[in-house]
N, C-alpha and C positions, 0 to 999 in steps of 0.2 A: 313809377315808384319802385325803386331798391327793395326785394323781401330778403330778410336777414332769416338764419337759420330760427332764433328763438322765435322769430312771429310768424313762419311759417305753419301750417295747419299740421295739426298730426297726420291729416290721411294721405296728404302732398307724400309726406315723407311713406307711406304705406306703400303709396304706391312706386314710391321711386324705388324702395327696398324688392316689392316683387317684379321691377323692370330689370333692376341691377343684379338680383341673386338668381333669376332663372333666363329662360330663353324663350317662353313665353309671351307671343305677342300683345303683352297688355299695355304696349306704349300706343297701342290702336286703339283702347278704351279711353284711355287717359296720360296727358303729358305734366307730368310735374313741374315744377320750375327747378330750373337746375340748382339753386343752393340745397334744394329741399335731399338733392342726392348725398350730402352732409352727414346726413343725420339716417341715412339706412342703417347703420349698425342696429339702431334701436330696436329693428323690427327683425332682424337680424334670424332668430330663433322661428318667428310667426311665418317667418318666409320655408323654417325648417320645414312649418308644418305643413305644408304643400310636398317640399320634395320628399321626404318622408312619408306622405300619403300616399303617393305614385309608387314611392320603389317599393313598399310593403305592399301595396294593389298588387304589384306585378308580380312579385316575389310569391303571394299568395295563389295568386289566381292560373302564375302560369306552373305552379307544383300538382295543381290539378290535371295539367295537359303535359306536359313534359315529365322527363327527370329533376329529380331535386336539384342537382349540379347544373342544368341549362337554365331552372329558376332560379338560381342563385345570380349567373353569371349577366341573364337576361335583366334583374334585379338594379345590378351596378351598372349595367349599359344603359338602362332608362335615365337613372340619375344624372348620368355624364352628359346624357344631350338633353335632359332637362335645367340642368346647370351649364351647359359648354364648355363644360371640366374647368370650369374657373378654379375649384380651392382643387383639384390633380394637377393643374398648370403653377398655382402658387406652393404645393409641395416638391414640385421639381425644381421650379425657382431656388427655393429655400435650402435644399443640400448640395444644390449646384453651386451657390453664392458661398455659405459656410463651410461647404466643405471639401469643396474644388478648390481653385483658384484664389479663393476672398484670405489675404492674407492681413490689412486694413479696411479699415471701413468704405472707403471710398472704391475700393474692388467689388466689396462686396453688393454693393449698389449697384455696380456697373452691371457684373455677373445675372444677377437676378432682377433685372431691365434687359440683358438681351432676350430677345426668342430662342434662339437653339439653346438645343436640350444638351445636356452635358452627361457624362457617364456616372455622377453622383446622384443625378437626378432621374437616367434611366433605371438603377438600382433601385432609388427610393422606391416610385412607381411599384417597381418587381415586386418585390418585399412588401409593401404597405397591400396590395389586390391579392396577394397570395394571404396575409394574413388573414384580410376582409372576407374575404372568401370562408375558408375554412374555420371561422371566428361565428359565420352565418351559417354555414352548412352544418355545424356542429348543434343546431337547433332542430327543433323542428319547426316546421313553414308556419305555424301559427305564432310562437314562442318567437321567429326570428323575426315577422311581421310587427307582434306589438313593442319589440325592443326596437324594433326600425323606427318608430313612431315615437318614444319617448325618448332613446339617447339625440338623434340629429338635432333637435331642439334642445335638446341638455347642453350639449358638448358646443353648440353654437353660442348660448348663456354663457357660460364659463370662457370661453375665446374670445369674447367680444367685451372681457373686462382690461384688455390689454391697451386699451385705448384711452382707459383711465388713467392708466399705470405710467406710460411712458409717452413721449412726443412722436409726431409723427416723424419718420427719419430722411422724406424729401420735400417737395415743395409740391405744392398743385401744379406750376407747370414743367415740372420733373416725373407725376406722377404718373403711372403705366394710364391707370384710367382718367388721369383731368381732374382726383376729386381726392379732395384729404376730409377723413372724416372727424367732428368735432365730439368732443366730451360733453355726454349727456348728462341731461341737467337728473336732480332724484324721481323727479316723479317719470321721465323716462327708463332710469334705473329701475324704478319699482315694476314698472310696464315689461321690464324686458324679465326681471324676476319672474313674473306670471306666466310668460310666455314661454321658460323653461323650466318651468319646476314645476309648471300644473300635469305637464304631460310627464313625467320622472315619475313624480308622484302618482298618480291614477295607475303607472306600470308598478310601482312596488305594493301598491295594496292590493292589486290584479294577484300578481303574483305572492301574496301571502306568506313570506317568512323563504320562498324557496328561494333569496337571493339577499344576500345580508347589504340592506340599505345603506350602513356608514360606508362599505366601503366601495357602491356602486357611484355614491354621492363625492366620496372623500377621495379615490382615488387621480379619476379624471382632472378636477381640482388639482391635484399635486403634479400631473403630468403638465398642466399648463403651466404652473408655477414657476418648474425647473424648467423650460422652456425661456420662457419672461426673462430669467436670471440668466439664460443664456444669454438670446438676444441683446439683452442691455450692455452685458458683458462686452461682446464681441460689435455693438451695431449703436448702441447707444440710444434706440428709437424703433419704430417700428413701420412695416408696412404691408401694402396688401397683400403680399406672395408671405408675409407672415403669417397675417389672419388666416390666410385658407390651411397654411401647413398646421398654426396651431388648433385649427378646427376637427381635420383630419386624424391629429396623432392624439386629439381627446377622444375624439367619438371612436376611434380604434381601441382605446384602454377601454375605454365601457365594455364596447363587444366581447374583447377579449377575458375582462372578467365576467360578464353574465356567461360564457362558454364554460368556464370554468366547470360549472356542476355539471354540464353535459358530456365530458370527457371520462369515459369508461374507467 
């Protein structure tokens, strides 16, 4: 019997979400059925809360044993191969496609489907870890831990409403991974609400007034917006190597405003 994405089980899709967003062998605990890979976006956030656990662990723990700058660096190295630089691979895509070559739509597709890396996308890279970097170092190791832990799941909420917003912009068997993901239904909406604003929230009452909440909430929000209004513009649709870039260029406006008061 056919399982369609709406009768699939929530934890189906749980688990396809943490088989698909890290590199963790949990497809050795449990195999999903493949529609259920559909509907990862929902968990989307919940999957943050894992690799945000890790790189704030590391982040932490190894400022105890190193210098700040090898915790830092150690930090974003866990995440890459906790993830397999999936949304760093979807942000080189994305300026490589946009901003090289993609002169139409149908370029820009092509561009951000090949594998080699392009000069607009080695830049991005540059520029997006140098800013990560110094965005986190400009903390201290406790301060950059718990903002690890509430923006990755914030910034992954807010990126994962792009899918409401627009169509998907190739076909499942066009697509890099094999899988278009579908518009979740509300009480998935409400699910994924939970899953990024409980941990935002628990950081700004942490943090007690030292970080002005509308605009740690409102700005991130605006960088994905004008993004959206890009993409649409220039692509009409969206897709994977979008999600990760716009994942990436939210959860870097967080950082970079929570740095903000840290800056002498």
């Amino acid at each position: 019997m056919e399982i369609s994405l709406n009768t699939s089980k929530w934890y189906d899709r749980l688990w396809a979400a943490l088989i698909f967003f890290t590199r963790l062998p949990f497809w050795r605990i449990y195999q999903p059925p493949k529609v259920a890979y559909q509907g990862v976006v929902e968990f989307w956030p919940l999957a943050g809360w894992l690799t945000a656990g890790v790189m704030a662990g590391v982040l932490y723990g190894a400022s105890m044993v190193f210098s700040y700058e090898i915790a830092v660096v150690l930090a974003i190295v866990s995440r890459l191969l906790l993830t397999g630089a999936l949304h760093e691979d979807g942000l080189a895509d994305f300026f490589d496609g946009f901003g090289g070559g993609g002169r139409d739509r149908q370029r820009i597709l092509a561009i951000m489907k090949d594998s080699h890396i392009g000069t607009y996308g080695v830049l991005a890279l540059i520029v997006y870890f140098a800013l990560l970097f110094f965005a986190l170092h400009s903390l201290a190791p406790a301060d950059a831990a718990l903002a690890i832990l509430a923006v990755d799941p914030y910034a992954k909420m807010v990126s994962a409403q792009v899918i409401q917003m627009m169509p998907y912009a190739r076909t499942e068997e066009t697509a890099k991974n094999k899988t278009v993901y579908r518009k979740f239904s509300a009480a998935a909406g409400i699910g994924l609400a939970v899953q990024g604003l409980l941990p935002i929230g628990l950081y700004l009452w942490w943090m007690q007034g030292r970080i002005e909440w509308g605009t740690l909430i409102f700005l991130p929000c605006l960088t994905m917006y004008f993004l959206y209004l890009f993409i649409w513009r220039r692509l009409r649709g969206y897709t994977g190597d979008c999600c990760g870039a716009l994942f990436l260029l939210t959860e870097l406006t967080a950082y970079l405003i929570i740095a903000i008061p840290a800056v002498p």
